[in-house]
GUVO-192799 format. One record per residue (C-alpha): x, y, z; residue in three letters. Coordinates in nm, 3 decimals, padded with zeros to 5 digits. Each point is the difference from the previous one (the first is absolute). Example, Ala and Ser with C-alpha at 12.3 -4.5 7.8 and 13.67 -1.06 7.14 Angstrom:
{atom {01.230, -00.450, 00.780}, Ala}
{atom {00.137, 00.344, -00.066}, Ser}
This chain:
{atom {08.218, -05.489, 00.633}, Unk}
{atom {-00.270, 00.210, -00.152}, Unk}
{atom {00.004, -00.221, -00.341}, Unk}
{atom {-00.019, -00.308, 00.212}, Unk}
{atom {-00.311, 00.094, 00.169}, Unk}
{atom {-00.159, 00.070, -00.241}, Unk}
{atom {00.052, -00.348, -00.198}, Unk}
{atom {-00.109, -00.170, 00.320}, Unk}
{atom {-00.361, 00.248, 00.067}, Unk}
{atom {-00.074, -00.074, -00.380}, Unk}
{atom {00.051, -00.379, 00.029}, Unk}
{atom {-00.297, -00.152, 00.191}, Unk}
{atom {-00.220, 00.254, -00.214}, Unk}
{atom {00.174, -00.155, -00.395}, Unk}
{atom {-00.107, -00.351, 00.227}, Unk}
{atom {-00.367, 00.119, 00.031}, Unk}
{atom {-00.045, 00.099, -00.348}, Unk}
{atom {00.156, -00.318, -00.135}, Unk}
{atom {-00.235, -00.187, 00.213}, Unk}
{atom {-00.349, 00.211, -00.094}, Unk}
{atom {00.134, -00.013, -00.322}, Unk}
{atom {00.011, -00.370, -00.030}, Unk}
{atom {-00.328, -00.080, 00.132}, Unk}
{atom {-00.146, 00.288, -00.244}, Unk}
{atom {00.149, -00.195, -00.256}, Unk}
{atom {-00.130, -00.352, 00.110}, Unk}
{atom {-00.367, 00.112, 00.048}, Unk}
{atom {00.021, 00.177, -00.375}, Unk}
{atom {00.077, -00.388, -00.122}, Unk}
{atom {-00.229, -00.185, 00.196}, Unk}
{atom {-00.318, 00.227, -00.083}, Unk}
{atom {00.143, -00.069, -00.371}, Unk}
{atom {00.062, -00.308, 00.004}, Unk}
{atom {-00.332, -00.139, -00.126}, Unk}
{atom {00.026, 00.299, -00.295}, Unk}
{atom {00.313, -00.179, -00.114}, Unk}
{atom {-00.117, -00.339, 00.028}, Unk}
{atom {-00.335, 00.127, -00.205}, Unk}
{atom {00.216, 00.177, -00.287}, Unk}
{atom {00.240, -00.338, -00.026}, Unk}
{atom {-00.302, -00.208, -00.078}, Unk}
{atom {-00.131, 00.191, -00.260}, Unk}
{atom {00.325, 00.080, -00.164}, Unk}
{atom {-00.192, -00.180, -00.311}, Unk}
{atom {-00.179, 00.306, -00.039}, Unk}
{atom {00.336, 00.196, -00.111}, Unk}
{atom {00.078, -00.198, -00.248}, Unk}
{atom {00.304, -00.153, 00.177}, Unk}
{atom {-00.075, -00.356, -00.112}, Unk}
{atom {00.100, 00.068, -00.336}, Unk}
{atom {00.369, 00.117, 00.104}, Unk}
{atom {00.240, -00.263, -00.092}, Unk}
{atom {00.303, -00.044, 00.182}, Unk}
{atom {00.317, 00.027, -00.313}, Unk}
{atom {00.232, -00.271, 00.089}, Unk}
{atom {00.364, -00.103, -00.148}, Unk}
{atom {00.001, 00.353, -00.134}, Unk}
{atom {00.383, 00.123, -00.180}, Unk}
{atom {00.097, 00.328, -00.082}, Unk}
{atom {00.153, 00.010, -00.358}, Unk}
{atom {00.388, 00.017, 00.007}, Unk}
{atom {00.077, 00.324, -00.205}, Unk}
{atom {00.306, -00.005, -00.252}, Unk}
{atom {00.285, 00.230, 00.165}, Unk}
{atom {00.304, 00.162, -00.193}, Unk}
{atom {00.282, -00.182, 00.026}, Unk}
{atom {00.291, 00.121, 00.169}, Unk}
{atom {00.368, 00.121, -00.172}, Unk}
{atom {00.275, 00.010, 00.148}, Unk}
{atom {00.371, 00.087, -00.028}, Unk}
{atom {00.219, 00.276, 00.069}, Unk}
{atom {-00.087, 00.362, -00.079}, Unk}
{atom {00.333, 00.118, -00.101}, Unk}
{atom {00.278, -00.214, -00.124}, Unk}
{atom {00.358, 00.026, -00.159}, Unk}
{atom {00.006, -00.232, -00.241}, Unk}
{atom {-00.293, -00.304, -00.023}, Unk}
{atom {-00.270, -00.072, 00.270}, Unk}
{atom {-00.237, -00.365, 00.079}, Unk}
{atom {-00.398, 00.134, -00.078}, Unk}
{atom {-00.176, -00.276, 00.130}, Unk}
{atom {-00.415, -00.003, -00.005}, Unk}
{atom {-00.246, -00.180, 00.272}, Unk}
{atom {-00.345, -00.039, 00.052}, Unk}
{atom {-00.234, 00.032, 00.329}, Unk}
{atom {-00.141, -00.331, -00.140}, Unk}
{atom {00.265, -00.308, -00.094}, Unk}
{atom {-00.253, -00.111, -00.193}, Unk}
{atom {-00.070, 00.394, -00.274}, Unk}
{atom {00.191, -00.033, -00.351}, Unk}
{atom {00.270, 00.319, -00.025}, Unk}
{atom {00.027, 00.223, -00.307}, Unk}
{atom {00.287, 00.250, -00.023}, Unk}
{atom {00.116, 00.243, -00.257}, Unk}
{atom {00.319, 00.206, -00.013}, Unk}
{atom {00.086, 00.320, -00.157}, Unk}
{atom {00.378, 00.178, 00.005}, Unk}
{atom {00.115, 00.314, -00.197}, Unk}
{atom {00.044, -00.247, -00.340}, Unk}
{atom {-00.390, -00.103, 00.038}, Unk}
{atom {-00.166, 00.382, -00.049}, Unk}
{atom {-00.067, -00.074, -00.321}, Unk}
{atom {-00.132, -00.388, -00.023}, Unk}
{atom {-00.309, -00.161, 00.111}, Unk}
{atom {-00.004, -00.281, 00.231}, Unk}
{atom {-00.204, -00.203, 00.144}, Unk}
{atom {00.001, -00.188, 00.352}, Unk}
{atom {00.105, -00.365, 00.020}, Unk}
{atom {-00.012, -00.231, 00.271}, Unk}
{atom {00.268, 00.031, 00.302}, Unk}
{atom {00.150, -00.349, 00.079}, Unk}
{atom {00.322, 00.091, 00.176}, Unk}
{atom {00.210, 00.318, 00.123}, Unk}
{atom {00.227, 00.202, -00.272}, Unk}
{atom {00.200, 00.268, 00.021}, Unk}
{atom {00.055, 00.328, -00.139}, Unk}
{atom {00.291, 00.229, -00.082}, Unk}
{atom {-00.171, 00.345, -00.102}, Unk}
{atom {-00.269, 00.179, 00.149}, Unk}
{atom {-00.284, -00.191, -00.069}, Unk}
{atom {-00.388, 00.034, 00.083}, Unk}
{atom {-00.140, -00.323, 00.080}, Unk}
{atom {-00.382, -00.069, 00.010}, Unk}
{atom {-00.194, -00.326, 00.142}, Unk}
{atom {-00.352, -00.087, 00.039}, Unk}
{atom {-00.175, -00.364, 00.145}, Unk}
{atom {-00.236, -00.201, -00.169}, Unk}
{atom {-00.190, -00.248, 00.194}, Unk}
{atom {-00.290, -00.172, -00.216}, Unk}
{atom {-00.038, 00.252, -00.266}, Unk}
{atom {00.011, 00.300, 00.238}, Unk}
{atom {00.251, 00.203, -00.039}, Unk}
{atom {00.156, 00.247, 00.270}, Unk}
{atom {00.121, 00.346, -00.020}, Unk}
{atom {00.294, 00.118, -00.138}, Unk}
{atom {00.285, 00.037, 00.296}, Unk}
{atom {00.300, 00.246, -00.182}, Unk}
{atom {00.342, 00.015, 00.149}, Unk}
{atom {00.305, 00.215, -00.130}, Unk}
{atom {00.374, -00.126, 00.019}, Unk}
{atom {00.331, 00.276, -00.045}, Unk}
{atom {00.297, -00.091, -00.041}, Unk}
{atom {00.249, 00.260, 00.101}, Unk}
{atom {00.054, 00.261, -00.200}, Unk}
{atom {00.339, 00.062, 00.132}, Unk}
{atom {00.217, -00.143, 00.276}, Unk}
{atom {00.082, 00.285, 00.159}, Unk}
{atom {00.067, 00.074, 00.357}, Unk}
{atom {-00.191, 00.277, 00.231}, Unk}
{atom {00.041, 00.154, 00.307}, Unk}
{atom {-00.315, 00.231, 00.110}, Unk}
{atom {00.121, 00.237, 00.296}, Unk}
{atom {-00.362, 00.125, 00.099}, Unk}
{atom {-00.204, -00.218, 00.225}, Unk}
{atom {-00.358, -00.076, -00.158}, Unk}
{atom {-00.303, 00.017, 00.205}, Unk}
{atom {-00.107, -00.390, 00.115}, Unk}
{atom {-00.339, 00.026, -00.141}, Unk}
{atom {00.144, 00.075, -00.356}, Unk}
{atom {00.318, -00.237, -00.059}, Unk}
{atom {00.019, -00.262, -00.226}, Unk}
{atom {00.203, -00.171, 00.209}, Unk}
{atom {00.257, -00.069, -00.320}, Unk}
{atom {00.325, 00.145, -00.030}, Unk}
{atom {-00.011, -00.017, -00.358}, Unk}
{atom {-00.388, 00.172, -00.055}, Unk}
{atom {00.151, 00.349, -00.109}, Unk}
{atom {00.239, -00.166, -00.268}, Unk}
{atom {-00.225, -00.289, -00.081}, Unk}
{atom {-00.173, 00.092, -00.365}, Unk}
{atom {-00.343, -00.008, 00.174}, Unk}
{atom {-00.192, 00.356, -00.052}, Unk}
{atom {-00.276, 00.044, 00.265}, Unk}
{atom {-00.353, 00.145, -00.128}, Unk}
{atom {-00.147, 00.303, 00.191}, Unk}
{atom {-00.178, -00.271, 00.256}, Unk}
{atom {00.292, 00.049, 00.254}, Unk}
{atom {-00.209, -00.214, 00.204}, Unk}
{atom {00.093, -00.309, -00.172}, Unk}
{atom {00.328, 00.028, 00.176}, Unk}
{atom {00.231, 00.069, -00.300}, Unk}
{atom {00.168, 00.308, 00.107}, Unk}
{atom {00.236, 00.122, 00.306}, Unk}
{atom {-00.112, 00.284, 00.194}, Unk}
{atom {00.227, 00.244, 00.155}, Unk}
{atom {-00.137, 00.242, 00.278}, Unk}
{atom {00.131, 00.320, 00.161}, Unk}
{atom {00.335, -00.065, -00.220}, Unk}
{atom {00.157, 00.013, -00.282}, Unk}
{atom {00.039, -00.301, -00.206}, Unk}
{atom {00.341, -00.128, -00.095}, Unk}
{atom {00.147, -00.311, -00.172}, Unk}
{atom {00.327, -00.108, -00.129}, Unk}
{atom {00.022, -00.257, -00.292}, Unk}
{atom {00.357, -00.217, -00.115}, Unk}
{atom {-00.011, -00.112, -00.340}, Unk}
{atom {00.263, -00.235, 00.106}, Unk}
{atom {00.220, 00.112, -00.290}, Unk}
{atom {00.042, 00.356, -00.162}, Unk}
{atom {-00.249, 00.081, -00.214}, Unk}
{atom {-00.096, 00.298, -00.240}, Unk}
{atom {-00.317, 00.145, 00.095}, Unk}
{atom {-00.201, 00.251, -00.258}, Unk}
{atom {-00.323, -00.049, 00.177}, Unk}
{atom {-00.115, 00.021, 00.358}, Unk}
{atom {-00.338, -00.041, 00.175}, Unk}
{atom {-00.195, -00.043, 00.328}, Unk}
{atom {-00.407, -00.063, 00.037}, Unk}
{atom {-00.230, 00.205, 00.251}, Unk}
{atom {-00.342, -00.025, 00.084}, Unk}
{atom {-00.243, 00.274, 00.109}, Unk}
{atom {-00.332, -00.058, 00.222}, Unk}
{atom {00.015, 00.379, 00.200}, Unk}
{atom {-00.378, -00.129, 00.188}, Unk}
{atom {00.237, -00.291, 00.093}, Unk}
{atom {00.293, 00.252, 00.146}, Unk}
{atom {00.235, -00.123, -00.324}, Unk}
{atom {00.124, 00.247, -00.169}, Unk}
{atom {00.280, 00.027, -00.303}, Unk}
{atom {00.347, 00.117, 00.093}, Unk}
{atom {00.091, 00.343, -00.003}, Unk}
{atom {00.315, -00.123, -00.229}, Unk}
{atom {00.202, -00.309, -00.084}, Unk}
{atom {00.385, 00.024, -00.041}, Unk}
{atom {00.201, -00.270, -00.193}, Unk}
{atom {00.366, 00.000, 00.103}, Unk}
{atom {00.317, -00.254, -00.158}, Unk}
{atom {00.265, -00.188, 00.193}, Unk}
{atom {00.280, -00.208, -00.093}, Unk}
{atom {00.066, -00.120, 00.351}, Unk}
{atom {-00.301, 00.027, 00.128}, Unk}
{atom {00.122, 00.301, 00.283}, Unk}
{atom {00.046, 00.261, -00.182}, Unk}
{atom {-00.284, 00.138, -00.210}, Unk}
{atom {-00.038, 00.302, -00.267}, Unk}
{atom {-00.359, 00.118, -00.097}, Unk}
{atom {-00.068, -00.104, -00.383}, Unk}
{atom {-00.374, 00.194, 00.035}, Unk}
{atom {-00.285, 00.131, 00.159}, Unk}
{atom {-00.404, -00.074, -00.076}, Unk}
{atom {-00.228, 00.241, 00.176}, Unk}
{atom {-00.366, -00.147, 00.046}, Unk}
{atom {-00.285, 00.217, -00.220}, Unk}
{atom {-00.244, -00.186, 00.165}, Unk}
{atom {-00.256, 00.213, 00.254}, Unk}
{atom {-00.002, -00.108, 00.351}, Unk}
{atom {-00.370, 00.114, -00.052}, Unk}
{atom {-00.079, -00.232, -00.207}, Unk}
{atom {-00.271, -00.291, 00.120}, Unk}
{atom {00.041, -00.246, -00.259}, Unk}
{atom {00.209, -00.277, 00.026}, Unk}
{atom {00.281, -00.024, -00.232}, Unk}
{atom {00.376, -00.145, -00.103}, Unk}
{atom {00.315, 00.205, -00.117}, Unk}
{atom {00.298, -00.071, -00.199}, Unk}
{atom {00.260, 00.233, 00.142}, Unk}
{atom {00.255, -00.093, -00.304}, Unk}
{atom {00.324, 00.153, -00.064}, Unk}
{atom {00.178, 00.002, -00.325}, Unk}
{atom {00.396, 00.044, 00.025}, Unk}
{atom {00.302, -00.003, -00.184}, Unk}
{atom {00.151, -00.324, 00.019}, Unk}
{atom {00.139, -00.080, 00.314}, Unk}
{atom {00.214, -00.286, 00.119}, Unk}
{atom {-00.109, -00.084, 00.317}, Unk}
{atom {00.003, -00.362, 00.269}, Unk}
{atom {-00.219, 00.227, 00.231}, Unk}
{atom {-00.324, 00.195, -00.016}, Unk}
{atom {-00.141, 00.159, 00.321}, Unk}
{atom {-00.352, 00.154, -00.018}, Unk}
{atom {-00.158, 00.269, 00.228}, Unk}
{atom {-00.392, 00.096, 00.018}, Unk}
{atom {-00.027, 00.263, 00.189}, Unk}
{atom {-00.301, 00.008, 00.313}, Unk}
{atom {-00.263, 00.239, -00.144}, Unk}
{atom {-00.100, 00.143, 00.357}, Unk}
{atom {-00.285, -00.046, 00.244}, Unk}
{atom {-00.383, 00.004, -00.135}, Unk}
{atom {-00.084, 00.336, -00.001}, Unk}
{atom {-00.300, 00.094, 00.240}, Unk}
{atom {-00.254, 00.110, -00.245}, Unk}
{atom {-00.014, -00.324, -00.144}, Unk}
{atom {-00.056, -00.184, 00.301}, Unk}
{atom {-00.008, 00.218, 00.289}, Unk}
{atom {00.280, -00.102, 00.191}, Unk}
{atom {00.424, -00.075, -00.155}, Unk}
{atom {00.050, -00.355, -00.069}, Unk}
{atom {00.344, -00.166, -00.086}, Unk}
{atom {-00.033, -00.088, -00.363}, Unk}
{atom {00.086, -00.332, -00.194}, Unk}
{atom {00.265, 00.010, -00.335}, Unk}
{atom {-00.108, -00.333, -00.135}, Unk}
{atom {00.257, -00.151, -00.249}, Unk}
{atom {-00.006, -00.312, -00.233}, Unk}
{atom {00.250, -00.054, -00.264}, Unk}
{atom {00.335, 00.146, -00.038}, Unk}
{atom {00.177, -00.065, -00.342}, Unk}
{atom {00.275, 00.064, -00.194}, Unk}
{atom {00.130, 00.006, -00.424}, Unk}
């Protein structure tokens, strides 16, 4: 009751105020009125009659990059096919695969799709009337392997790649985790089970990790590489232990390889172990750290 008499008692006086307030306001512009007519008849004097109204005026169309498209990863060929903001911009490409390091080539003009069948960097640019665009550059893998994989730790939403074939895919991320390239693991261990689909004899085994310690990601404590012929039972071919400081600020990638004896093997499991909470002194309270993870591979 007390709230509504109040919004009531308060009323008439807004009503009053509104009122004085609007005749305030219509004396100020009647006593002023002749001061505005005065100044409008000798706008002359400010030089307005030389302002020209600009009429039928068109911004100049830049030249965008074209856009490339086709599948990022593919098994054995893939469509690339090239467009332009504007129907009306000429298309120059250039490719380059792993037999191209060596030559020099030059961009011709794109007239219909094509496709590819090894990893191939394609680069476009439009030209509309002797102006050229930039450069747009766009990468294309085809699978290194058709292997299967079965991760067993859940990754964090924000850092998924959505793909179930990113950790076996032949595509190393960079230390700028935040260009979505790696999985990130927190308050777990991280563990992953790969079929070769066929027994194969493995001499060579390694997993990718990423360290950012400001960012709460931090390298594994260890990595353990185990062989399986039916994909149950397991025996441990060898251990890594990480060398890398948890103290340590900058942002880097590891290699945690193992060499072994050759081993016959349909199955590979692989275990990074959770390096433990942020410790206090580095940011004053624990946090749940991150084991990020890119590639997994196998020789």
């Amino acid at each position: 009751m007390k709230k509504r008499l109040i919004a009531f008692s308060l009323f008439p006086i807004q009503i009053i105020y509104a009122q004085n307030y609007s005749q305030s306001v219509n004396t100020f512009i009647s006593m002023n009125d002749s001061r505005y007519s005065s100044e409008a008849s000798h706008k002359d004097e400010l030089g307005f009659e030389n302002v020209q109204a600009v009429k039928n005026f068109k911004y100049t169309q830049q030249t965008s990059a074209p856009v490339i498209t086709a599948d990022r990863i593919f098994d054995f060929f893939t469509k690339i096919e090239i467009t332009s903001l504007y129907p009306g911009d000429k298309i120059y490409y250039m490719t380059m695969d792993e037999n191209d390091s060596n030559k020099k080539k030059k961009f011709t003009v794109y007239k219909k799709p094509f496709t590819i069948s090894k990893t191939t960097q394609v680069q476009a640019y439009t030209e509309r009337k002797g102006e050229k665009s930039s450069i747009a550059t766009a990468h294309f893998n085809r699978r290194p392997n058709y292997w299967n994989i079965h991760v067993l730790s859940k990754a964090a939403p924000p850092y998924t790649t959505n793909s179930k074939l990113a950790l076996i895919d032949g595509i190393r991320g960079d230390i700028d985790w935040k260009k979505g390239e790696w999985e990130g693991y927190q308050g777990q261990n991280f563990e992953a089970i790969i079929d070769f689909k066929s027994p194969q004899h493995v001499t060579t085994l390694s997993s990718t990790y990423l360290q950012d310690s400001k960012a709460w990601i931090l390298m594994p404590k260890k990595v353990e590489y185990y062989a399986s012929m039916n994909g149950k039972d397991f025996i441990l071919l060898k251990t890594i232990d990480n060398t890398v400081d948890p103290k340590d600020e900058n942002v880097q990638v590891k290699d945690f390889t193992a060499e072994i004896l050759p081993t016959e093997s349909q199955y590979i499991k692989v275990k990074a172990y959770y390096p433990g909470k942020i410790p206090k002194w580095q940011h004053g309270t624990e946090k749940e750290t991150y084991i990020f993870v890119d590639e997994i591979s196998a020789k």
